[in-house]
N, C-alpha and C positions, 0 to 999 in steps of 0.2 A: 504494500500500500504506500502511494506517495505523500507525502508530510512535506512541509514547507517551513522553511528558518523561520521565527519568528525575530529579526532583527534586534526589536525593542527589549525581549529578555534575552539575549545573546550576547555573546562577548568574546573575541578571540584574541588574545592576551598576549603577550613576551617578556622574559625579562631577561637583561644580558651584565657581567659585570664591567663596571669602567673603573678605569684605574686600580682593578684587581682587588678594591675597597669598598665598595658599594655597588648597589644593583640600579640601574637605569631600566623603568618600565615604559612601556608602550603598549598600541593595540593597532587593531584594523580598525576604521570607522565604518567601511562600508564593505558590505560580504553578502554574498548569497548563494542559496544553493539548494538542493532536494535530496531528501534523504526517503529512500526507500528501507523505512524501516518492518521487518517482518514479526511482528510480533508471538506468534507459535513458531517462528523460525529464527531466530536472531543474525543464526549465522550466515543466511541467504539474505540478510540487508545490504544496502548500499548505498554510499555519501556520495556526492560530489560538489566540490564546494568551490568558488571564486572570493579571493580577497581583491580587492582594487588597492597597487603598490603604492598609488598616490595617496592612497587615505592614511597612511600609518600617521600615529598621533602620538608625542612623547611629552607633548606638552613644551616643545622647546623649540619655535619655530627654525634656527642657525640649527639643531641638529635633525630635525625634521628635513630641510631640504637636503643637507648633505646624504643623508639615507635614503632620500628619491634619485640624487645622482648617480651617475655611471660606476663611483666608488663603493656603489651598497647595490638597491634593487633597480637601480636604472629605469627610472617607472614612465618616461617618456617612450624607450624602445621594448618595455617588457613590463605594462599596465597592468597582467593579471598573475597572482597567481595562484595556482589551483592544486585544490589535492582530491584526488582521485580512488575509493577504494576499490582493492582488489581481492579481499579477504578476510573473516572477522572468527576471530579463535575465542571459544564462551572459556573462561574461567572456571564459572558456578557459581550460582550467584547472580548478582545484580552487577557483576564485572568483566571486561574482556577486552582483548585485545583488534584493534582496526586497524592492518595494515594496508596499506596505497602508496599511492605514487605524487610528491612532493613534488612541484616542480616551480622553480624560483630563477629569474632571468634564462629563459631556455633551459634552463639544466634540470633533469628529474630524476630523483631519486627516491628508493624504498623507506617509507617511514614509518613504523606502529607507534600505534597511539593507546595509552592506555586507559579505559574508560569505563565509565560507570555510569550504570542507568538508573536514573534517583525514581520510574514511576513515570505513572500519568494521571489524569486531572481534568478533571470538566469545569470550563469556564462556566460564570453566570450567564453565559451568552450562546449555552450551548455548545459551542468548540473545544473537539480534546487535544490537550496538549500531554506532550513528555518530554522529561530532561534526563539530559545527559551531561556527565563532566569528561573531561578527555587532557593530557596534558602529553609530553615527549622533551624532549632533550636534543637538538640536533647541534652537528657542527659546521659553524656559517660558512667553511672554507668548502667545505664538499660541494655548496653550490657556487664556489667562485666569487665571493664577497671577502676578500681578502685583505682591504683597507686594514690599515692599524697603525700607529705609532708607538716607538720604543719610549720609555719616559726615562726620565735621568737617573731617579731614584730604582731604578730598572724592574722591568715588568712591561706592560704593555696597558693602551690606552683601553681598548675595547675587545672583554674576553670571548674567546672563539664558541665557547658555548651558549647557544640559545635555548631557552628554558617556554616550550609554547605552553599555553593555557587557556581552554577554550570550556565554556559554558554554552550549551546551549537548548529552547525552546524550538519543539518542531510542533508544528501545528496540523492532524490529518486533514487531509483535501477530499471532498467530498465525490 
């Protein structure tokens, strides 16, 4: 059955270390996608989702654009990007794994995701909804985001690990 992102209760997240001392968070603002989820089947569901690369949001306009340029996601030559799944392993439980295909400025690669179904829910309006939490760990070089700088006190400016974190409301389609 097809479901549809509920934008307004969604959220797809990151957090990455700078200066090897603190965590610099972000998001996508604008994403969309259809999730065939099967509910007597789990593991025959199926994501596919678009982030818009322009949207990312750190709240820090000077690092904002740098991470639209050709030194991060290049969001002028490479707008979207999408992940794809290819396969969902049940845990037991209300947990499992989503593995797909990550793809970030041209480059695609395999990524699970690991995730939890918190249920569903009848709105007062009638509409059922379900959520899911999902989060991974990727590293930004795999897809060619190689920017960084050495610092004096030595270490580096922006750590190679990306920490994703995604919330989301799907809403079935009638």
């Amino acid at each position: 059955m097809s479901w549809q992102i509920d934008p307004a209760h969604s959220r797809v997240s990151f957090w990455v270390r700078h200066m090897m001392i603190s965590k610099v968070r972000g998001r996508f603002d604008k994403f969309n996608g259809v999730i065939d989820f099967d509910e007597e089947n789990p593991a025959a569901s199926r994501v596919d989702v678009e982030m818009e690369a322009a949207s990312i949001n750190t709240r820090e306009q000077q690092r904002e654009d740098h991470l639209r340029s050709p030194d991060f996601l290049d969001a002028p030559n490479y707008p979207v990007i999408t992940y794809k799944s290819k396969r969902v392993e049940q845990n037991g439980g209300n947990s499992g794994k989503l593995i797909g295909d990550l793809t970030v400025r041209g480059v695609t690669k395999e990524v699970a995701l690991d995730v939890e179904y918190a249920g569903q829910a009848k709105s007062p309006w009638g509409a059922t909804s379900a959520g899911f939490s999902a989060s991974t760990s990727i590293d930004r070089q795999e897809w060619g985001l190689n920017w960084n700088q050495a610092l004096e006190t030595g270490g580096i400016l922006v750590g190679d690990k990306i920490n994703i974190e995604i919330e989301v409301e799907i809403i079935k389609q009638a």
